[in-house]
PAVOMI-56971 format. One line per field, with one value per residue (C-alpha): residue number from 1; residue in three letters; x, y, z. Coordinates in nm, 2 decimals. Example, Ala and Ser with C-alpha at 12.3 -4.5 7.8 and 13.67 -1.06 7.14 Angstrom:
// residues 2
rodren <- 1,2
marfi <- ALA,SER
xx <- 1.23,1.37
yy <- -0.45,-0.11
zz <- 0.78,0.71
// end
This chain:
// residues 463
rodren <- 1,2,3,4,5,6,7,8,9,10,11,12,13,14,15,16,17,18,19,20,21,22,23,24,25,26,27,28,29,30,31,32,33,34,35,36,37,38,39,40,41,42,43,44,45,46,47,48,49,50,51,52,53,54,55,56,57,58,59,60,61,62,63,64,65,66,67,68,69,70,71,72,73,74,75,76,77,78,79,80,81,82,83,84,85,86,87,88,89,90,91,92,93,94,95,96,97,98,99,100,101,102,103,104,105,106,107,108,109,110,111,112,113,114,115,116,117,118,119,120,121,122,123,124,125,126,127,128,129,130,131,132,133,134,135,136,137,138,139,140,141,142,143,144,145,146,147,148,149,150,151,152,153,154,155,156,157,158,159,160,161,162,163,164,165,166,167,168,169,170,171,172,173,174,175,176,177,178,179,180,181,182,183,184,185,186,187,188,189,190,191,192,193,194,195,196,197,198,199,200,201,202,203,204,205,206,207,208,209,210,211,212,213,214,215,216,217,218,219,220,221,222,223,224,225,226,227,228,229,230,231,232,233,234,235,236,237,238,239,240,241,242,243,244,245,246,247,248,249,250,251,252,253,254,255,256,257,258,259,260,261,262,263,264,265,266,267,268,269,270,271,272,273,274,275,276,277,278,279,280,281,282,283,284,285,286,287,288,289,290,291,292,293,294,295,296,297,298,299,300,301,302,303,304,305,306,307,308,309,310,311,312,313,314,315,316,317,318,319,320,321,322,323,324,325,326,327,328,329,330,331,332,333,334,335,336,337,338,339,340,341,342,343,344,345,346,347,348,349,350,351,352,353,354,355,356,357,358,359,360,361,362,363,364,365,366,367,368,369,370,371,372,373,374,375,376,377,378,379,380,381,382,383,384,385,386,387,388,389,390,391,392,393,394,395,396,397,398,399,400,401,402,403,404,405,406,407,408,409,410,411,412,413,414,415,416,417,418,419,420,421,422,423,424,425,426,427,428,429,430,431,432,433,434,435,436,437,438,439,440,441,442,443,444,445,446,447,448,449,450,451,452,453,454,455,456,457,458,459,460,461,462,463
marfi <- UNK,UNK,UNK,UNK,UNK,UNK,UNK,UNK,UNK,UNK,UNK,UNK,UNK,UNK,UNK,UNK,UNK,UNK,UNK,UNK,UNK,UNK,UNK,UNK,UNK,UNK,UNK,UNK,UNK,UNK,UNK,UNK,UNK,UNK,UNK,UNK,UNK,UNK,UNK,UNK,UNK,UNK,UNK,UNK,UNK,UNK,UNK,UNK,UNK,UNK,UNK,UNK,UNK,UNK,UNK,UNK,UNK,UNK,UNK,UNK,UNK,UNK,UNK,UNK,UNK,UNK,UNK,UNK,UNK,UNK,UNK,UNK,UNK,UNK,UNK,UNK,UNK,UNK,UNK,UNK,UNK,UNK,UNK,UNK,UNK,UNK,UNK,UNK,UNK,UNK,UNK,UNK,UNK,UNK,UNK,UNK,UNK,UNK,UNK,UNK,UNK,UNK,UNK,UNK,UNK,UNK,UNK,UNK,UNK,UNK,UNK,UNK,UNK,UNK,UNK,UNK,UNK,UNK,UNK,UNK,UNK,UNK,UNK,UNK,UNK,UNK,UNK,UNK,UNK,UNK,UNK,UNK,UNK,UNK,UNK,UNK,UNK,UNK,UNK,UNK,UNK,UNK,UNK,UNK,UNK,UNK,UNK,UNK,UNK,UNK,UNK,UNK,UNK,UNK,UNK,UNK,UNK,UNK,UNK,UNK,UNK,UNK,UNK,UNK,UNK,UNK,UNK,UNK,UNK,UNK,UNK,UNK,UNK,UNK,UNK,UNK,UNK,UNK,UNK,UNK,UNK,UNK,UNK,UNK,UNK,UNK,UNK,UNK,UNK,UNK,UNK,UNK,UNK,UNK,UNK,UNK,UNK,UNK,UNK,UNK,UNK,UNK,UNK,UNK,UNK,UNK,UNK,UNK,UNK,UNK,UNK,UNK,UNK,UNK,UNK,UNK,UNK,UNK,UNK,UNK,UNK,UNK,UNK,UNK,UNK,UNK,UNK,UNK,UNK,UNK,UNK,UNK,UNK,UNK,UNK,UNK,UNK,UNK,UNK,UNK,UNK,UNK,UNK,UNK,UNK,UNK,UNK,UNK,UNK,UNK,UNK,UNK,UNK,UNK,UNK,UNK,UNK,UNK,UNK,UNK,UNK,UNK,UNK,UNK,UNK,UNK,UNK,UNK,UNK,UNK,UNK,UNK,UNK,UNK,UNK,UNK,UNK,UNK,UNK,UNK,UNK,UNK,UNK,UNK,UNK,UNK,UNK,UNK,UNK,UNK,UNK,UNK,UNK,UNK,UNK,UNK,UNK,UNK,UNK,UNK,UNK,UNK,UNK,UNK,UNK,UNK,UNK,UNK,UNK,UNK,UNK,UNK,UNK,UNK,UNK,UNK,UNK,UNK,UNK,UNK,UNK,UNK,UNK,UNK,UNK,UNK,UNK,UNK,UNK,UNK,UNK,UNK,UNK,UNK,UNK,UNK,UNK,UNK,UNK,UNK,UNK,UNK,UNK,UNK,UNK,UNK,UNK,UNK,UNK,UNK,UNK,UNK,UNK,UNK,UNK,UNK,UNK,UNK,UNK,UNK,UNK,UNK,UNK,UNK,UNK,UNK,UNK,UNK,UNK,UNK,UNK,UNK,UNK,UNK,UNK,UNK,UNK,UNK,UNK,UNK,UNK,UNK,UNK,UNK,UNK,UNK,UNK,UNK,UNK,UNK,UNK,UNK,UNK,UNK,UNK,UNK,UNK,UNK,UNK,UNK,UNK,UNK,UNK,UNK,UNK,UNK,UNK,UNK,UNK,UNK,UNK,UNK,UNK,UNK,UNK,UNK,UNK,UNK,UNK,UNK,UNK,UNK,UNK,UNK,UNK,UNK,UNK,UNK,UNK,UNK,UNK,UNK,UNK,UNK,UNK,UNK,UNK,UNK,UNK,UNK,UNK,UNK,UNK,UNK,UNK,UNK,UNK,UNK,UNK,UNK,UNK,UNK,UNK,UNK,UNK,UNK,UNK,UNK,UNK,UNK,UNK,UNK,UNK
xx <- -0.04,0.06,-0.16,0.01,0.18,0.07,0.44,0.38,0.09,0.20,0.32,0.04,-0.26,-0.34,-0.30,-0.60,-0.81,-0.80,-0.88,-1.16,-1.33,-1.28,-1.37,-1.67,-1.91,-2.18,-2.22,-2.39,-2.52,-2.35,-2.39,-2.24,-2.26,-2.03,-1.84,-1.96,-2.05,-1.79,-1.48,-1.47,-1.78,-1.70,-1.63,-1.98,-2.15,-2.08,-2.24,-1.83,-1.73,-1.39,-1.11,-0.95,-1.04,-0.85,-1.01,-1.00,-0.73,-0.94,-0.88,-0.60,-0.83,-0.99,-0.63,-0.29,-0.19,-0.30,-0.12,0.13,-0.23,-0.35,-0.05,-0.04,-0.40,-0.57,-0.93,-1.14,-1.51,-1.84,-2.06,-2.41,-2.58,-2.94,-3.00,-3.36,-3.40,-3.69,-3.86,-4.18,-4.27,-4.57,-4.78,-4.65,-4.83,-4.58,-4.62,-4.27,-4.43,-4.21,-3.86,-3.95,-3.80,-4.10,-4.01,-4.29,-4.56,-4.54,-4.36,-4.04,-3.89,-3.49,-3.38,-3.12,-2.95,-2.81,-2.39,-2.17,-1.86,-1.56,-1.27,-0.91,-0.68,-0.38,-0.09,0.22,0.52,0.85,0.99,0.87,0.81,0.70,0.43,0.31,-0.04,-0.24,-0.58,-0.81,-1.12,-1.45,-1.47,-1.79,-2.00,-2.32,-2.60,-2.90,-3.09,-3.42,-3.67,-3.93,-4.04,-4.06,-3.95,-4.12,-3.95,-3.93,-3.59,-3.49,-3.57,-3.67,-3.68,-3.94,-4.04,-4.29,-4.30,-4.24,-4.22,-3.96,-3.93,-3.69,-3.61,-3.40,-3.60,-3.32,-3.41,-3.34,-3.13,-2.82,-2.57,-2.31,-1.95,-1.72,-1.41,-1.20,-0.89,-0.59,-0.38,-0.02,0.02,0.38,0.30,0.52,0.58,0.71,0.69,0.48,0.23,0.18,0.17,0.16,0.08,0.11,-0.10,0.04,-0.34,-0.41,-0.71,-0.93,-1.27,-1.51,-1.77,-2.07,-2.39,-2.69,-2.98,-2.80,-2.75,-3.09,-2.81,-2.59,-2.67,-2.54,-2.20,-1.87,-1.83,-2.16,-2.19,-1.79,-1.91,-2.24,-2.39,-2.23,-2.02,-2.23,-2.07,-1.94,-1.82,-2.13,-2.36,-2.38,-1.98,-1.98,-1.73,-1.43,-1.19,-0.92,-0.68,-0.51,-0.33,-0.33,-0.21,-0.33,-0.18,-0.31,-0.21,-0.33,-0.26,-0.38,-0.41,-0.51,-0.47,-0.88,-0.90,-0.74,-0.71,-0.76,-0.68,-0.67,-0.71,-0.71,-0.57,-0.79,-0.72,-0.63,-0.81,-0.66,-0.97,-1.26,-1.21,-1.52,-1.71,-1.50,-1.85,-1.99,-1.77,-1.63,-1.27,-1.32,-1.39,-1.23,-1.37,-1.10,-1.22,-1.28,-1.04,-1.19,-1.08,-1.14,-1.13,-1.21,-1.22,-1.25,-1.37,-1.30,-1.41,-1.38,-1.21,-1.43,-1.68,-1.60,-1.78,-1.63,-1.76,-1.59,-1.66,-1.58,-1.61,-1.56,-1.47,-1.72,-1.68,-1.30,-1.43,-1.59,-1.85,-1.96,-1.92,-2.00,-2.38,-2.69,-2.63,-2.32,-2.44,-2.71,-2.43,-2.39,-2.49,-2.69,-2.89,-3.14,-3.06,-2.87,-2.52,-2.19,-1.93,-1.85,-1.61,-1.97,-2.13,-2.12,-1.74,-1.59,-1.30,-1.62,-1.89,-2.21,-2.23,-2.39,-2.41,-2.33,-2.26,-1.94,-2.05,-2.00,-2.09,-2.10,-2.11,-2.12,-2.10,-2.01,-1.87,-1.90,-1.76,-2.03,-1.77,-1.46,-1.70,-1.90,-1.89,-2.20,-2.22,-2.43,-2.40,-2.56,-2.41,-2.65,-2.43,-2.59,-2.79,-2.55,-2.80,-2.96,-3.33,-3.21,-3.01,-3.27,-3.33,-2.96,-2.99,-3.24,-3.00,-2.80,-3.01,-2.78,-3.04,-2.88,-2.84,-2.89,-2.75,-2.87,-2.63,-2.59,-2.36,-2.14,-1.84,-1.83,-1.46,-1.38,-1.10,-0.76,-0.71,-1.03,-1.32,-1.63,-1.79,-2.13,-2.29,-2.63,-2.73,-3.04,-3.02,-3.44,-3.60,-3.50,-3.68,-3.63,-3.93,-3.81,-3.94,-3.78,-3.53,-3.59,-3.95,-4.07,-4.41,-4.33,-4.27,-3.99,-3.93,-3.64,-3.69,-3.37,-3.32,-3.03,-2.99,-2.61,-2.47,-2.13,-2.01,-1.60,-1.33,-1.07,-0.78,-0.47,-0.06
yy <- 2.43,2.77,3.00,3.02,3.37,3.60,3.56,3.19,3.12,3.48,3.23,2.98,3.26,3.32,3.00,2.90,3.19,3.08,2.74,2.87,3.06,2.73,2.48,2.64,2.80,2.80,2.76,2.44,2.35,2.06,1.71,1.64,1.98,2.18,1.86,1.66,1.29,1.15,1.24,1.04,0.86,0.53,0.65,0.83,0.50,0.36,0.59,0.77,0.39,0.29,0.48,0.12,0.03,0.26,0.20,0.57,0.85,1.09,0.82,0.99,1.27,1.08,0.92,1.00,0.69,0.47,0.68,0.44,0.18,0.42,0.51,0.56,0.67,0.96,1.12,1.39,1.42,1.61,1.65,1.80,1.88,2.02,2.08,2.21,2.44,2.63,2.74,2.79,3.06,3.08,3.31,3.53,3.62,3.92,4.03,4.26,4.38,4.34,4.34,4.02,3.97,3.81,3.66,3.72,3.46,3.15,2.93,3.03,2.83,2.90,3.02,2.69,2.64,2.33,2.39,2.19,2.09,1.95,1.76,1.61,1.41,1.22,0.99,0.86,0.63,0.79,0.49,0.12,0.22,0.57,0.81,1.16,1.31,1.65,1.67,2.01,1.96,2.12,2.05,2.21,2.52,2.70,2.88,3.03,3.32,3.41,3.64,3.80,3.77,4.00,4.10,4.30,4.46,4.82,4.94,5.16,4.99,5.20,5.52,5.66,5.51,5.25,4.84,4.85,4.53,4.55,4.33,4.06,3.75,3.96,4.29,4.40,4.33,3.99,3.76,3.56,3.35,3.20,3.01,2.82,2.64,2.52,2.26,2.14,1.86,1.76,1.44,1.22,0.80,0.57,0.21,0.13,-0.30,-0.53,-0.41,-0.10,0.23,0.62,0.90,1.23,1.59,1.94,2.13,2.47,2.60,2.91,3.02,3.31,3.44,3.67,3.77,4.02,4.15,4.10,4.49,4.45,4.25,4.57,4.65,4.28,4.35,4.42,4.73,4.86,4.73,4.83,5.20,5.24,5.27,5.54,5.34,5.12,4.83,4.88,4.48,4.33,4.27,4.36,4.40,4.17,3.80,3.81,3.56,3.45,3.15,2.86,2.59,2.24,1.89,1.52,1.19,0.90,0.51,0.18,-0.14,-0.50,-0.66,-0.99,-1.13,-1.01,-0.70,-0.36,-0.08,0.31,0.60,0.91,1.26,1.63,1.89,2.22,2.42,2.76,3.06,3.41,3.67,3.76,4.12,4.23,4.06,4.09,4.24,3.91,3.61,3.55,3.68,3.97,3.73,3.40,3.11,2.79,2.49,2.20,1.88,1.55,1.18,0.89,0.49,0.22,-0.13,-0.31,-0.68,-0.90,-1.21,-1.26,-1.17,-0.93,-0.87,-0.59,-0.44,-0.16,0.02,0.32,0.60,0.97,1.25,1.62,1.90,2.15,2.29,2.38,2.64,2.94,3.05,2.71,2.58,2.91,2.93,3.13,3.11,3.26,3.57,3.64,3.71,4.03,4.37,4.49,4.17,4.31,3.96,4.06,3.98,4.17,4.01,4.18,3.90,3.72,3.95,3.89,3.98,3.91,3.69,3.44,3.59,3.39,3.13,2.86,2.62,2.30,2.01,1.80,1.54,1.12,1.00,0.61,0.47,0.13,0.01,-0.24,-0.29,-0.62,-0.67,-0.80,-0.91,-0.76,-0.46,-0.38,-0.31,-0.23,-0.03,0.05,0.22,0.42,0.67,0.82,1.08,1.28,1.59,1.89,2.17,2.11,2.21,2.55,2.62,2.63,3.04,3.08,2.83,2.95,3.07,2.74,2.41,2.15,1.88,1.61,1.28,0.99,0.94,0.63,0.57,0.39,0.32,0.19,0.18,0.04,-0.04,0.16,-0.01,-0.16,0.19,0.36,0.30,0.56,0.59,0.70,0.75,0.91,1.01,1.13,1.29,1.22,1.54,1.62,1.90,2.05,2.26,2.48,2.82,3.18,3.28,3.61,3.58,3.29,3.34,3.20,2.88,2.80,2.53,2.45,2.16,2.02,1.76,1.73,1.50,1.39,1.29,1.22,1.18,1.09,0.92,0.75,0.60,0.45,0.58
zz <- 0.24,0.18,-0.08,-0.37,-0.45,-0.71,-0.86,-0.87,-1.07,-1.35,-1.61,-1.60,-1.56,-1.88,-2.02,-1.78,-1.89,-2.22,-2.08,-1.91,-2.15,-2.43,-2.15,-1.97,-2.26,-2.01,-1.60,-1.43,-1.13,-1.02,-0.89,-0.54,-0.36,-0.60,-0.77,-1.04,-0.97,-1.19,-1.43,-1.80,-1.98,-1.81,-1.49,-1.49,-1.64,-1.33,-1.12,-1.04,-0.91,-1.02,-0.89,-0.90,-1.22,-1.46,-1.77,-1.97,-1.97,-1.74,-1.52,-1.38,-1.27,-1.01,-0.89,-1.06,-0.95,-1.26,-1.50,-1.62,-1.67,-1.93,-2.04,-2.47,-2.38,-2.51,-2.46,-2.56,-2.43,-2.39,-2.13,-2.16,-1.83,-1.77,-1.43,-1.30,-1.00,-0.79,-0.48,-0.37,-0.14,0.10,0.19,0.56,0.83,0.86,0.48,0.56,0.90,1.25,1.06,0.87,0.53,0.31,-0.02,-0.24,-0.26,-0.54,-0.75,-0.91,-1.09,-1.22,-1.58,-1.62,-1.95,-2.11,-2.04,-2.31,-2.13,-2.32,-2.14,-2.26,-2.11,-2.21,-2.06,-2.13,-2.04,-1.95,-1.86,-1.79,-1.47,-1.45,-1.68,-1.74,-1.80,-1.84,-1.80,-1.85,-1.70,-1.59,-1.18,-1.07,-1.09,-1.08,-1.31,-1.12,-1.28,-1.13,-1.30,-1.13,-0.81,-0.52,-0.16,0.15,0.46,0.56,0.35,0.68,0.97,1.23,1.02,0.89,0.54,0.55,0.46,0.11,-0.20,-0.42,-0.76,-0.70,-0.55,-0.33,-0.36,-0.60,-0.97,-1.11,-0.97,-1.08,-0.91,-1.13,-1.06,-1.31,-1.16,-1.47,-1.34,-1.49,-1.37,-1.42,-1.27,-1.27,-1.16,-1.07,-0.97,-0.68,-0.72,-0.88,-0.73,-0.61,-0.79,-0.63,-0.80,-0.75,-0.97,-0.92,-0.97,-1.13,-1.13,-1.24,-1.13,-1.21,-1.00,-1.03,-0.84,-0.90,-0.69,-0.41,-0.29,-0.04,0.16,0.22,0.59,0.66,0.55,0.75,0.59,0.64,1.02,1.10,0.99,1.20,0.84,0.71,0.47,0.20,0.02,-0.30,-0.36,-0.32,-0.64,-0.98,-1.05,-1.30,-1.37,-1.13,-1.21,-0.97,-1.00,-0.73,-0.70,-0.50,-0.49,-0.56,-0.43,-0.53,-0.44,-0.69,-0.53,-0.70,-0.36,-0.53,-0.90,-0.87,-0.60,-0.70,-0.41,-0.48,-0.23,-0.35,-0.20,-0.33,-0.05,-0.06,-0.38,-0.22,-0.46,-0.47,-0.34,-0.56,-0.47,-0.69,-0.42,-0.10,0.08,-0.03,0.06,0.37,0.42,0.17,-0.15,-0.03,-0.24,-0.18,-0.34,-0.09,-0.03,-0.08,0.02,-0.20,-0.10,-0.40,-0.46,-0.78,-0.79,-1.10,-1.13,-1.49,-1.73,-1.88,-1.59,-1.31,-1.02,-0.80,-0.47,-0.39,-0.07,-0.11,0.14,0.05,0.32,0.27,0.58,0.58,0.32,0.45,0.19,0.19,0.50,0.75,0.83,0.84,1.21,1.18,0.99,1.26,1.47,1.32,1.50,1.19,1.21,1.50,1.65,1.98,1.81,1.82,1.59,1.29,1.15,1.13,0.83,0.53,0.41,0.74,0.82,1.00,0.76,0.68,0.39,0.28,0.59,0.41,0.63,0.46,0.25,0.19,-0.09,-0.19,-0.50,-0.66,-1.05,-1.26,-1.61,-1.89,-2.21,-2.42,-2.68,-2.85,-2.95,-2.71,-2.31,-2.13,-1.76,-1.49,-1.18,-0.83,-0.59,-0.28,-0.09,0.23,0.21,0.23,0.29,0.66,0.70,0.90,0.62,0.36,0.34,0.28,-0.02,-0.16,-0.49,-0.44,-0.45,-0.42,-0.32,-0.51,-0.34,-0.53,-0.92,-1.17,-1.47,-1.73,-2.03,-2.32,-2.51,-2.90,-3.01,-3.34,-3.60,-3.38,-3.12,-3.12,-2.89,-2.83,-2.50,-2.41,-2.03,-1.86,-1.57,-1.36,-1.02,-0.91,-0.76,-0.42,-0.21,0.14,0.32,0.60,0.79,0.62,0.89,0.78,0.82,1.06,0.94,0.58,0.45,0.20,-0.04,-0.24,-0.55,-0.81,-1.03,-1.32,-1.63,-1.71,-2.06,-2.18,-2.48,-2.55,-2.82,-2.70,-2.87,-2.82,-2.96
// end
């Protein structure tokens, strides 16, 4: 798929910055590497499960395919996430001596704030066989501001000033890594036969992007390397929120195989992202930040009337994306990284420039749903997914501690009067931590640590 012009997306642009700045009040580290673990209170009660089940109107966010189910549907939600992020640091042996990097010694733990996260979406029938829906949605994003801290290393190499510590993470003040990807999806559904549905969501999306005390990483960049140092970067920290805006696609199938077994296939191409060109001596590609494609398969298993389960598989594409998928490896590649390299694509703001090294993820996930009576409908679900950041990859994540891998959820809907129904889910992501070496400093020890708390709050009513 081609990028999308800068022609193409003039209309819609600042209709999605005005979505973006109502439907992302605050930044959030999310639940699958950058995506959260599910869309719509009852999807999420059930641990993300149920991309064969259309139950809700954000349904059609996780496959445009059951539109015309929850047609004459309407929802409007609220999700309140609290994630929890630090990283210990050890004491070196090099203390900023022999070129090592040394992140000051100690426990640091992240300033994370509770983000409020409100979501619509609505469907409706064109025809008997064929429906429409919009859905504005929060898909992913991050908050890491760390205060205090410090850094040694000798600030000029082989000249003549001497190992120095600087305050900061980074050795360059406080530090702050933030994202917010806000999407909006115009799907068209039709059926094709009794049984079989397709589905297909033309996706817009925005994204901002912003990072401080990042400028000790200057003599790593393309532009500083390209010049033999006589050029410093001026896109690299500290320029403030970039926004920049894509577009992709969704296609989506729902089959009921059986008068019991439903099928769901869905899968979201890569959501090309103009350049964040505030950071273009940051991100690989001068400020590329694509969002990744992702496969979903479901099936949904009811055996009564009023009783459910669903297992469904997912795998995201991190590595088709170069800021998330190129590695510390890769940026060691670099002539200015004293490590025998020669490829300048490889620093940082290169066409091959070093990211975050994560691996591409799958992610299973299981849940099941029962209607207690005409009231009430209780749900449950769990969803483990492989660790994204390897153990050489640690130093490079030390701003971005994606550690989650397993989710427990809960949940429940109360019917309100004939059309309205409220819906309520939680979930916990249990602490996950990764202990690797400081590539910048192999005689220092790392740790990275995360948890997050999940709750979702929505109405729902039929027209």
């Amino acid at each position: 798929m081609k990028q999308p012009s800068r022609s193409s997306l003039q209309v819609i642009r600042p209709y999605l910055t005005l979505t973006a700045a109502l439907f992302y009040a605050g930044s959030v580290l999310a639940n699958n590497g950058l995506a959260t673990h599910g869309y719509g209170s009852k999807n999420k009660a059930m641990g993300g499960a149920g991309i064969a089940y259309p139950e809700e109107a954000s349904a059609v966010i996780n496959n445009p395919a059951v539109a015309l189910a929850v047609a004459g549907q309407m929802q409007a939600g609220l999700t309140v996430f609290r994630p929890r992020a630090r990283y210990y640091s050890g004491e070196s042996t090099n203390n900023g001596e022999n070129g090592a990097f040394t992140i000051g010694a100690g426990k640091f733990d992240a300033e994370t704030q509770t983000s409020w996260l409100p979501y619509f979406s609505t469907s409706a029938k064109l025809q008997d066989d064929s429906a429409v829906a919009v859905s504005l949605y929060t898909r992913a994003g991050m908050n890491i501001d760390y205060r205090g801290g410090s850094a040694t290393f000798d600030p000029d190499g082989e000249g003549p000033e001497p190992v120095q510590t600087f305050p900061g993470t980074l050795g360059d003040g406080d530090t702050r890594w933030r994202l917010s990807q806000v999407m909006l999806d115009i799907t068209y559904a039709r059926q094709l036969n009794e049984k079989v549905f397709l589905g297909v969501s033309g996706v817009l999306a925005t994204q901002s992007f912003k990072a401080e005390g990042l400028a000790r990483l200057a003599k790593l960049t393309e532009t500083y390397a390209a010049s033999d140092g006589d050029l410093m970067p001026e896109n690299l920290s500290a320029n403030g929120s970039d926004r920049s805006y894509g577009a992709g696609i969704k296609v989506g199938l729902h089959a009921q195989w059986t008068p019991t077994i439903s099928v769901g296939l869905m899968y979201q191409s890569k959501i090309y992202m103009g350049k964040t060109k505030d950071y273009s001596d940051l991100l690989p590609a001068a400020g590329k930040l694509d969002i990744p494609a992702n496969l979903k398969l479901g099936f949904t298993w009811q055996p009564l009337e009023n009783l459910a389960f669903s297992i469904d598989a997912e795998r995201v594409f991190h590595t088709s994306v170069g800021v998330l998928g190129n590695s510390l490896d890769d940026l060691l590649q670099c002539p200015t990284a004293n490590r025998g390299g020669a490829d300048l694509t490889t620093c940082l703001g290169g066409k091959n420039g070093g990211g975050l090294g994560w691996r591409n993820m799958n992610i299973y996930k299981i849940g099941g749903s029962w209607d207690v009576n005409d009231k009430w409908t209780l749900r449950a679900g769990f969803s483990v997914a492989n660790q994204p950041i390897s153990v050489s990859q640690t130093t490079n994540n030390l701003l971005t501690p994606y550690l989650a891998e397993a989710h427990y959820t809960f949940g429940f809907s109360r019917a309100i009067g004939a059309n309205g129904e409220l819906n309520f889910s939680a979930a916990y992501s249990e602490e996950e931590s990764q202990i690797s070496r400081n590539r910048f400093d192999p005689g220092q020890e790392l740790t990275i640590e995360s948890d997050q708390f999940d709750f979702d709050l929505s109405y729902s009513w039929k027209f």
